[in-house]
C-alpha positions in Angstrom: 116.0 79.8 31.6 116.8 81.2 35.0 115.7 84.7 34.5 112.6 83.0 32.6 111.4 81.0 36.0 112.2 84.3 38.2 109.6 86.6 36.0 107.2 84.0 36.3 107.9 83.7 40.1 107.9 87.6 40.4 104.4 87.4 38.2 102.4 85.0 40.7 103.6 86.3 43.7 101.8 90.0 43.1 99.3 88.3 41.5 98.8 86.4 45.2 99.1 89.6 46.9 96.1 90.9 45.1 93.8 88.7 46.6 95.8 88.1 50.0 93.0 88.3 53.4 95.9 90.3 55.4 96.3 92.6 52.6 92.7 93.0 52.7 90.1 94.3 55.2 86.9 91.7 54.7 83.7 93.2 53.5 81.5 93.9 56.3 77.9 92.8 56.0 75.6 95.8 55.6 72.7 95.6 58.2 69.3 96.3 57.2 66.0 96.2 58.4 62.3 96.5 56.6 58.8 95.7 57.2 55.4 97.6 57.1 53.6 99.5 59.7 49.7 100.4 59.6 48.0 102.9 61.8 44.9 102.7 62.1 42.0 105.2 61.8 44.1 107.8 59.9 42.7 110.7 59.1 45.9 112.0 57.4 48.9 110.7 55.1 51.5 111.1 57.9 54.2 108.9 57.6 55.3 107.0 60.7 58.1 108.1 62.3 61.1 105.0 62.8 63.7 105.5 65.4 66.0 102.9 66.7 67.0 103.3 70.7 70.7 103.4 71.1 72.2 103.6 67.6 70.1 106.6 67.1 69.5 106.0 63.4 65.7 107.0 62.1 63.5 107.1 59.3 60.2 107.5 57.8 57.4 105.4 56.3 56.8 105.5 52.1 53.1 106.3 51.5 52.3 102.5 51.3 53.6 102.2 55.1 56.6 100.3 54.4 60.2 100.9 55.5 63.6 99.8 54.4 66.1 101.0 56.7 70.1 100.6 56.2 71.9 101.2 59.6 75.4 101.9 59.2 78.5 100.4 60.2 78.3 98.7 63.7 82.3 98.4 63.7 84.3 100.5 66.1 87.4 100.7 67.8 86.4 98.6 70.9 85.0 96.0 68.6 81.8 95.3 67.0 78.5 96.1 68.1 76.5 93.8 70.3 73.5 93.9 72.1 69.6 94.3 72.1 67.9 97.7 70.6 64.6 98.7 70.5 62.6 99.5 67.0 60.1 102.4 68.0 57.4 103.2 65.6 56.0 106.6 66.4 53.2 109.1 65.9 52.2 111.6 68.3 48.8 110.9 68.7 49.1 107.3 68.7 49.9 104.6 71.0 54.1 104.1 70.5 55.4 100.8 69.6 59.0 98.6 69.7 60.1 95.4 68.1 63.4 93.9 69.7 66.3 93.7 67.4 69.2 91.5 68.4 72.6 92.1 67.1 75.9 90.0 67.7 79.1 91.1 66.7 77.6 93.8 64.0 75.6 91.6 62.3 72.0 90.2 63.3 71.6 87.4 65.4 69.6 84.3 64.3 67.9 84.0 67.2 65.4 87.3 66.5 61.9 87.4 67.6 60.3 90.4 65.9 62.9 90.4 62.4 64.2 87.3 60.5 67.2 86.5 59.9 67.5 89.2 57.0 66.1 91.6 59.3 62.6 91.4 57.8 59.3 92.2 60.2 57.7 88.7 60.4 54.5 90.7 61.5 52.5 93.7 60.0 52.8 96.5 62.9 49.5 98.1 64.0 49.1 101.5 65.7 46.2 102.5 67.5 45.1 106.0 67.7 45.3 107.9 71.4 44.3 110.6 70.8 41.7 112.1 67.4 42.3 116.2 66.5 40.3 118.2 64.1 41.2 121.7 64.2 38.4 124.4 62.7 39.2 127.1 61.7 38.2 130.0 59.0 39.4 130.5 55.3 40.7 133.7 56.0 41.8 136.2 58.5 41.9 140.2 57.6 44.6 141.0 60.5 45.6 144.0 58.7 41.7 145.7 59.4 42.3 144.9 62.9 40.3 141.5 63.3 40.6 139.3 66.2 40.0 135.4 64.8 39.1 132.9 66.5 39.1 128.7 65.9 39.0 125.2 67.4 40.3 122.1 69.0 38.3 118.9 69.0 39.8 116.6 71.0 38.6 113.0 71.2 40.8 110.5 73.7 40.3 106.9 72.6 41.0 103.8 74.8 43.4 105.0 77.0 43.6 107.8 79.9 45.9 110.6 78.2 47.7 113.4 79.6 48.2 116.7 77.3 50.8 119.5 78.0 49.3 123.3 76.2 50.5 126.3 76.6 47.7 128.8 77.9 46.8 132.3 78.5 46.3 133.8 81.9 42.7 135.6 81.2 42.6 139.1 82.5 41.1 140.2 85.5 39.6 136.3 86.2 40.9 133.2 87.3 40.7 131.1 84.5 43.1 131.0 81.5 42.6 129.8 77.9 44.8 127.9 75.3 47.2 129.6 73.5 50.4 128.7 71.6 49.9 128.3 67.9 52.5 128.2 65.0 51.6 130.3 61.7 54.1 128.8 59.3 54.6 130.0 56.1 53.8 127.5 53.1 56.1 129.2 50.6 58.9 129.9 53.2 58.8 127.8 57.1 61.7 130.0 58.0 58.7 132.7 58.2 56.9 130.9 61.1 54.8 133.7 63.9 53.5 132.5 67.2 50.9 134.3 69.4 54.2 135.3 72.2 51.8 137.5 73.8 49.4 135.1 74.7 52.1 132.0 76.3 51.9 132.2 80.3 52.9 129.2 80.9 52.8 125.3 80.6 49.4 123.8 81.4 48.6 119.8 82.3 45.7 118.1 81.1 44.6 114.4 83.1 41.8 112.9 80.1 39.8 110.2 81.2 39.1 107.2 78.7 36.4 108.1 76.0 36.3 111.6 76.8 36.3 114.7 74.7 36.7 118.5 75.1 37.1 122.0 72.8 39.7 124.1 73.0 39.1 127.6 71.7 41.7 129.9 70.6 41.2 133.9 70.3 44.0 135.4 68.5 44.4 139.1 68.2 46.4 141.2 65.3 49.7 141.5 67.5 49.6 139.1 69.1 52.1 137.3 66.6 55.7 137.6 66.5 58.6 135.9 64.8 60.6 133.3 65.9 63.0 134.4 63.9 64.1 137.8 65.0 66.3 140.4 63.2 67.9 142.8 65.8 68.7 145.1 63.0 64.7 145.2 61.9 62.0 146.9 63.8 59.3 144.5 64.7 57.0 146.1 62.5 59.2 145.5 59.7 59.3 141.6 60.5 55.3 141.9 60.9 53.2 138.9 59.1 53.1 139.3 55.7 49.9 138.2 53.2 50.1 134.1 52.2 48.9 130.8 53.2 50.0 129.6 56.1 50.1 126.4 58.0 48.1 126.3 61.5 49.6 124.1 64.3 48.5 124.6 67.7 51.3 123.1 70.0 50.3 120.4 72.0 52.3 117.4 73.6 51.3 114.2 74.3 52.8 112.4 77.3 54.0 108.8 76.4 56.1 107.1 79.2 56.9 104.6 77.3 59.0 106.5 74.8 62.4 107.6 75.4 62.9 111.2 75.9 66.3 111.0 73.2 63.5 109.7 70.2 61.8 113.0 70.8 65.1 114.9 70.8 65.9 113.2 67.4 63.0 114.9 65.9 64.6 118.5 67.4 62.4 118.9 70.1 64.7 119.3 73.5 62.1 121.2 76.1 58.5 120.6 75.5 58.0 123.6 77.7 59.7 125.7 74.9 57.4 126.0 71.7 59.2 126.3 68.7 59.4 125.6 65.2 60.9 122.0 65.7 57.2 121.1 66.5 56.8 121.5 63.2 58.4 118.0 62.3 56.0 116.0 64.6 54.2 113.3 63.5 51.2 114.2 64.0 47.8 112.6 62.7 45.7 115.6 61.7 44.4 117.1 58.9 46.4 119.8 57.7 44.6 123.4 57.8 45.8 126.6 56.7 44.8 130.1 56.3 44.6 133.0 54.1 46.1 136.4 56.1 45.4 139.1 54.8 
């Protein structure tokens, strides 16, 4: 009877331990917001582009404009996360946007003003457009016959004064200079992306006044396109453009004080006076053009 009553002791005791708090770490609540975001006057399907200030986690739109983002564990060694962070919602072109999101103790404080409690949007968020780009250009370009080609900017600033950072060209023999600074990228392959090197003096500000406009016009010669990419073991006529499609992008940056320089970092862009093919992952609200070289 003894050893009976001992087993059975034995037998509750692990079971106990099983389910014992100090044996266990406790769950910790997952954090997660969501909501939707319109911009307006689109004249593309670019996703916006979510970032959120200090716990550098990011994210994209779905093609309906809504988000569900799951932020990872706010527990450290110092203790649980606490404080305010900012929600940006970004494009390029548009005018940049923040909700407030209040944590306490790794988990979301009731007291929100932008989110619920279960870290919902209580509002639709609406971006308005800065800055409209169409970029013209032709079907085709014969560089291997030796043709120059040539295509266009449109620029239209909304609302808002704007200031644009280009790249330009230092026009022989004459004071003035022209754009320059245009990524060729590749559709089957990015890693093959060309820019017109030989035509980048140096980094050019543009002050637009509300509701004005402008052209930019690009001339692009044959070799004047090189590789960002370059093999030290291949001559540079071996790494030349090859025929394809590629993707047009002229490089062009938008100042917006009111975004952090790290949410721009996050999408790979350190230097702005450094093109590259980073610039490639902008959000960036224009239709997308390409090219047939030949």
């Amino acid at each position: 009877m003894e050893i009976k009553q001992k087993i059975i002791t034995l037998f509750f005791f692990f079971c106990g331990c099983t389910s014992n708090p100090f044996w266990e770490d406790p769950p910790t609540k997952k954090v997660n917001i969501s909501g939707v975001v319109v911009a307006e006057d689109r004249a593309s399907n670019t996703p916006v582009y979510i970032w959120i200030e200090d716990l550098d986690v990011s994210d994209y739109t779905d093609s309906t404009g809504s988000f569900s983002i799951d932020i990872p564990s706010l527990e450290s060694e110092n203790g649980n996360f606490s404080g305010l962070v900012r929600v940006f919602y970004y494009i390029h072109n548009y005018i940049a946007h923040h909700s407030d999101l209040y944590i306490t103790d790794g988990r979301l404080t009731s007291a929100q003003t932008d989110f619920d409690d279960d870290g919902s949007l209580l509002d639709t968020v609406r971006l308005k457009k800065l800055v409209s780009l169409n970029l013209d250009i032709e079907p085709s370009w014969s560089r291997t016959a030796g043709d120059s080609i040539t295509f266009r900017m449109e620029i239209g600033i909304n609302e808002k004064p704007v200031t644009i950072f280009s790249h330009v060209n230092q026009i022989s023999g004459q004071q003035g200079y022209e754009p320059s600074g245009v990524l060729f990228s590749l559709i089957e392959n990015q890693d093959a992306t060309y820019f017109d090197d030989n035509k980048i003096d140096f980094l050019q500000r543009y002050d637009f006044e509300p509701w004005s406009s402008t052209t930019w016009i690009y001339n692009i010669a044959p070799d004047d396109l090189v590789p960002f990419i370059i093999d030290d073991y291949i001559s540079l006529d071996g790494q030349s453009v090859s025929p394809g499609y590629y993707r047009v992008l002229p490089f062009l940056f938008i100042q917006h004080n009111e975004v952090p320089d790290k949410l721009v970092q996050s999408i790979g862009i350190s230097e702005v006076s450094n093109i590259s093919t980073d610039f490639l992952n902008m959000p960036l609200d224009m239709l997308e053009k390409t090219i047939s070289i030949e």
